[in-house]
N, C-alpha and C positions, 0 to 999 in steps of 0.2 A: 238637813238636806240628806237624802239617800239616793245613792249615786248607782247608775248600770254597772252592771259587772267590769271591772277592769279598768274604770274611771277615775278612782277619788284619789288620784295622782294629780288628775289635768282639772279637777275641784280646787283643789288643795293651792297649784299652780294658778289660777282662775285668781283664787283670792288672794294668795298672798301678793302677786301681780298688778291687780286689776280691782277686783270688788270692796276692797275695804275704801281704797282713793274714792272709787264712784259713788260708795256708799254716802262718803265725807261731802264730797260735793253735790247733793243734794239731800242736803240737811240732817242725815241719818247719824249720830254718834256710834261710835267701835266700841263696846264693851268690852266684848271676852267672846274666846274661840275654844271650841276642845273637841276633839276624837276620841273614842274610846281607848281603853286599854286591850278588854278584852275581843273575842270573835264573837259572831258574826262581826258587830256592828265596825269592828276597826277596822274593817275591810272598805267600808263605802258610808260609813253617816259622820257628818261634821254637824254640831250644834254648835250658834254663838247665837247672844245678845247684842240687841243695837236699842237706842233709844232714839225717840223724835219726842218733840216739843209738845204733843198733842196724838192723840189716835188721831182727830182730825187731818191734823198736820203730816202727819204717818198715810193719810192717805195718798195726799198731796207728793208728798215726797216717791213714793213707789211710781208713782205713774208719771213723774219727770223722768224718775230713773230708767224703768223700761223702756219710754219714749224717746229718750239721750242717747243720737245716733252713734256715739263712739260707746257708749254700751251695747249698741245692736251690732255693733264693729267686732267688738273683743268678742262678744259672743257666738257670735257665725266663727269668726277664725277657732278660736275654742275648740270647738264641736266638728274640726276638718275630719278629728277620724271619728264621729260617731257625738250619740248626746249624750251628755254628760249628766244632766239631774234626772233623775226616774221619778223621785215624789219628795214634796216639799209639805213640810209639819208648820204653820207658823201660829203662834197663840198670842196674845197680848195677856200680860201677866202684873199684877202691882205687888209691892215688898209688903210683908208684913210690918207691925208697928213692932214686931222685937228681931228683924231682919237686921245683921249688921251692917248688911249691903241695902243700901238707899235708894 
């Protein structure tokens, strides 16, 4: 995620609050969260991994999420002074066969 100028405070607050629960309850797994160290990017991009059961399922799941009026909740409150995500990167990715990570 890479966030408007001045933002990745109420990101940050967004998910450690709110988006990883909403992720969980509609079938999404929490993997791992990180920010950069160095600038620009420490300013406004958080990158994490999630898994679902399926890309299929991964569809299924986003469009409950979005649809899940107490996520259109958090979200409008969120964004009182302004929006928060400017542009969103997402890829589907598989581990390699000498990945430590599965």
């Amino acid at each position: 995620y890479h966030t408007f100028p001045g933002r990745f405070d109420a990101l940050n607050q967004r998910f450690r609050n709110h988006t990883l629960r909403m992720f969980e309850k509609h079938g999404m797994t929490n993997i791992a969260y990180w920010t950069f160290q160095d600038s620009p990017a420490k300013e406004n991009t958080l990158i994490y991994v999630i898994s679902h059961a399926s890309r299929e399922q991964a569809k299924k799941n986003w469009a409950a999420f979005v649809a899940d009026p107490e996520w259109k909740k958090i979200s409008d409150e969120s964004q009182r002074d302004g929006k928060i995500v400017e542009k969103i990167d997402s890829v589907f990715v598989d581990a390699t066969n000498y990945s430590p990570l599965r």
